[in-house]
C-alpha positions as CSV (number, residue, x, y, z in Angstrom):
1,X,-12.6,54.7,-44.5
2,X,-13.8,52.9,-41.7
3,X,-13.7,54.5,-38.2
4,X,-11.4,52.7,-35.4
5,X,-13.4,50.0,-33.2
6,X,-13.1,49.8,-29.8
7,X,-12.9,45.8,-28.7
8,X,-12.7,46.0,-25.1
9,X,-14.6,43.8,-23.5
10,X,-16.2,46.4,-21.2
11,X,-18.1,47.5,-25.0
12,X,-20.1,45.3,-26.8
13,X,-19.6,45.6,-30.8
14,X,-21.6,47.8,-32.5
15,X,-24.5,47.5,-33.7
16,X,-25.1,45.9,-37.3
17,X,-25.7,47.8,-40.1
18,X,-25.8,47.7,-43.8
19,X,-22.8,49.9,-44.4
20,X,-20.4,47.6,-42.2
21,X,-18.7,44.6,-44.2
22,X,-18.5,41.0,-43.7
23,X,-14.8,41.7,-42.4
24,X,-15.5,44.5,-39.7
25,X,-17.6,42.3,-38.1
26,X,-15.4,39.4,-37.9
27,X,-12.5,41.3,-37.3
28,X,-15.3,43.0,-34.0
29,X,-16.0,39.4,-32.6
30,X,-12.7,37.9,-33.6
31,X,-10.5,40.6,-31.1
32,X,-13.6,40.2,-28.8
33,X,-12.5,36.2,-28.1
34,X,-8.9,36.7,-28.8
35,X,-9.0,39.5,-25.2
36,X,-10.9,36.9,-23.7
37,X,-8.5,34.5,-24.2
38,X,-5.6,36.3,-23.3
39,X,-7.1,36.9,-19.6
40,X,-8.5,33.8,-19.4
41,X,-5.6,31.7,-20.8
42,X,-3.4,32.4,-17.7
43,X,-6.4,31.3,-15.0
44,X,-6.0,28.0,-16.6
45,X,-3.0,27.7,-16.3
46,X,-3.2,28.5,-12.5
47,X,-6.1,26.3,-11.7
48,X,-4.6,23.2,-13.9
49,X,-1.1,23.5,-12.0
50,X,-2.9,23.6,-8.5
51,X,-5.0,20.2,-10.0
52,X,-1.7,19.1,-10.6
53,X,-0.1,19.5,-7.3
54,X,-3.0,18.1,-5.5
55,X,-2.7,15.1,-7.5
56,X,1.3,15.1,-7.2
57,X,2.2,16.0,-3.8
58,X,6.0,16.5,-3.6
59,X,8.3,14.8,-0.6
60,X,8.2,17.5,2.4
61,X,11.0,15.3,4.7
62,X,13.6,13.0,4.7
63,X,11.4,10.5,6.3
64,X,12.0,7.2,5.2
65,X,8.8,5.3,4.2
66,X,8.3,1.6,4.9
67,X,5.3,0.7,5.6
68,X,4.3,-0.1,1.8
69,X,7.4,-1.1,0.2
70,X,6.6,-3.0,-2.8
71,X,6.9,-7.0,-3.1
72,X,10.1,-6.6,-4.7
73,X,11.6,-5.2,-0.9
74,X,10.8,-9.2,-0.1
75,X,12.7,-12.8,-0.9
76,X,11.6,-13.7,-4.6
77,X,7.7,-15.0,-3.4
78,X,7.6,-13.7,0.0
79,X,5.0,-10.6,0.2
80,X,5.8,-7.6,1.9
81,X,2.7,-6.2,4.5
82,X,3.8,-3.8,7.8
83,X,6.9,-4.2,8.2
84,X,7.2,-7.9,7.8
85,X,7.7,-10.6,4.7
86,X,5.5,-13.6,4.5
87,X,5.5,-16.6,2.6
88,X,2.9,-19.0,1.5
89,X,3.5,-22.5,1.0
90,X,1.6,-24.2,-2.0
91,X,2.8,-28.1,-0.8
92,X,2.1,-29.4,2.7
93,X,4.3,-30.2,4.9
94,X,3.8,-31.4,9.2
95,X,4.4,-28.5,11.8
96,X,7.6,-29.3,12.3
97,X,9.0,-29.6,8.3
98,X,7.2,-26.1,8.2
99,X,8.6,-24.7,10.7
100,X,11.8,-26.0,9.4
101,X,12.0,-24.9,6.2
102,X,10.5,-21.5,7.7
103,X,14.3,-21.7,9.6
104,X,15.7,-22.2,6.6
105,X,14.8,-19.3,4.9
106,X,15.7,-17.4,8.4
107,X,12.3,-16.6,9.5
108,X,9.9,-18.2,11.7
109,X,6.1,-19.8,11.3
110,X,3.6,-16.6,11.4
111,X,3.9,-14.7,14.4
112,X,0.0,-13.2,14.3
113,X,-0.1,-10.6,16.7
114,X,-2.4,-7.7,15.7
115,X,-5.1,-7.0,14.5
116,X,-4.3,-6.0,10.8
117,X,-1.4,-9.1,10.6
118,X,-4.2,-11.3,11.0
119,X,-6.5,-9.4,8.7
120,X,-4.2,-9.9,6.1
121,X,-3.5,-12.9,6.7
122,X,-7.0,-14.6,6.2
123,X,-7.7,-12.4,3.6
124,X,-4.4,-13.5,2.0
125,X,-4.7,-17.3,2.5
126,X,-7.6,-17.9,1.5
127,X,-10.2,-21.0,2.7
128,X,-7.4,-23.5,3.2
129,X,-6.1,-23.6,7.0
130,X,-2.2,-23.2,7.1
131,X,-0.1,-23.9,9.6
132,X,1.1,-20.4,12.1
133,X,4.0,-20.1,14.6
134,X,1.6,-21.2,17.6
135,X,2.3,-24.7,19.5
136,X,2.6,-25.9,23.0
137,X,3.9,-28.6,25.3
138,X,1.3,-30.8,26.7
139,X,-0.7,-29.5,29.7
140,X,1.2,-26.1,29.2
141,X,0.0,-22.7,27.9
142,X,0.0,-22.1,24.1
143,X,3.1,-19.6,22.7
144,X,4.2,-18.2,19.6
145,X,7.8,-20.2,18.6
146,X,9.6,-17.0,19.2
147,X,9.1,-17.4,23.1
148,X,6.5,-14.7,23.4
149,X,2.7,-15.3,25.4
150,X,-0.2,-15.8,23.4
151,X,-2.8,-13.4,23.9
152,X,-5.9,-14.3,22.0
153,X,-5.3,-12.2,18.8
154,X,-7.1,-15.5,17.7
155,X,-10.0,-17.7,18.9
156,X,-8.4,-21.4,20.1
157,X,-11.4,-24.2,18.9
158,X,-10.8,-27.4,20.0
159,X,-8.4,-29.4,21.7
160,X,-6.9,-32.1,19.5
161,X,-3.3,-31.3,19.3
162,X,-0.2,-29.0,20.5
163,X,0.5,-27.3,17.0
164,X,-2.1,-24.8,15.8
165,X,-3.2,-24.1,12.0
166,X,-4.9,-20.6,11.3
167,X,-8.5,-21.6,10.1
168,X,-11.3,-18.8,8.3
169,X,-12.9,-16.8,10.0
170,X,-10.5,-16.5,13.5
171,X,-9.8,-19.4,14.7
172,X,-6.5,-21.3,15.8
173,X,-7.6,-24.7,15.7
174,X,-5.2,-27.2,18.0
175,X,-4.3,-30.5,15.4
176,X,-1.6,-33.1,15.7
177,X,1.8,-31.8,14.6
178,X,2.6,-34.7,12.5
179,X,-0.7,-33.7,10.2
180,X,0.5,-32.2,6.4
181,X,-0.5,-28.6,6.1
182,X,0.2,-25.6,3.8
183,X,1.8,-22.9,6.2
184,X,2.7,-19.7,6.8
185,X,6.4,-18.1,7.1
186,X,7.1,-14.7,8.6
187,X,10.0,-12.6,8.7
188,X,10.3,-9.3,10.2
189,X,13.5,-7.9,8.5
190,X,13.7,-10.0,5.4
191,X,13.2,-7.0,3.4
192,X,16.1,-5.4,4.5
193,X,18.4,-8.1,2.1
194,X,16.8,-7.1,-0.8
195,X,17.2,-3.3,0.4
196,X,20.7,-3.4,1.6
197,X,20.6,0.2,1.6
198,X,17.6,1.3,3.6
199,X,19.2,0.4,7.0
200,X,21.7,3.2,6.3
201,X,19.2,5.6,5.0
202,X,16.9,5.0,8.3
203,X,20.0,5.9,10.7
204,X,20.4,8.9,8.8
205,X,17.1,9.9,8.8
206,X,16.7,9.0,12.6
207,X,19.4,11.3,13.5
208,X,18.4,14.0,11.1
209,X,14.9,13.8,13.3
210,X,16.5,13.7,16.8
């Protein structure tokens, strides 16, 4: 009768020899790899559940999110960027028909006031200059429509008009207001009607935070 085997891995198996069978030394390597795995098997484990969690982080607050709600947080073709919905046009219209239907849809010609809006914008619009919320009486300064100053977030180029269309690369180029234009609408709570509930939701997580 065979002698027991010890098949700890600390021992290698012993050595071959004619007397030992086929199955003694598959049974040898075979407890050899199933130790192996049984210590190993659990590291796995460990390692693939931290790759996991790195991948997955879970929601450590209540904080309430909204700086990249989907498009669906927007009017049914508006786009959602920073806190604001935009629209834009694919028929032209004159400054004032823009800015009218913009009214209409209760938000206002683009308002382009930092950095990143305006990156986005051109980016978004592509070559075509569209019409923005910039205008101004004749001889006066230029302002957004929403009252505010204009302070140079864009390069004025020319002189030919009181209504301004955003042009590649920078520019606000002055036109006549009665020229046809694609525009631009802008709305800075418009997805709040699609997302009745996140008004709620950010009072409750402003007071939890206070």
């Amino acid at each position: 009768m065979l002698a027991p085997v010890d098949i700890s891995l600390d021992f290698p198996c012993p050595a071959l020899s004619s007397d030992i069978s086929i199955i003694f030394v598959s049974c040898c390597f075979s407890g050899r790899f199933l130790i192996w795995l049984l210590i190993s098997f659990p590291i796995i484990i460990l390692i693939v559940w931290i790759v996991w969690g790195s991948l997955n982080p879970q929601e450590t607050s209540s904080n309430v999110d909204i700086s990249n709600l989907p498009d669906h947080a927007c009017p049914s073709g508006w786009i959602y960027y920073l806190g604001k919905c935009y629209f834009f046009s694919e028929e032209e219209r004159n400054w004032s028909d823009s800015q009218q239907f913009c009214d209409s849809q209760d938000a206002t010609l683009a308002l382009i006031k930092t950095e990143p809006e305006k990156a986005f914008v051109l980016r978004y619009m592509g070559t075509v200059g569209h019409w923005i919320g910039l205008a101004k009486d004749s001889g006066q300064a230029w302002k957004w429509v929403d009252g505010t100053e204009f302070k140079n977030t864009l390069k004025v180029r020319g002189e030919n008009g009181d209504c301004a269309y955003l042009s590649p690369p920078n520019f606000a180029i002055p036109s006549p207001c009665h020229v046809a234009r694609k525009w631009i609408c802008s709305h800075l709570n418009a997805y709040r009607r699609n997302m009745p509930c996140l008004e709620e939701m950010e009072t409750i997580d402003k007071h939890i935070h206070e």
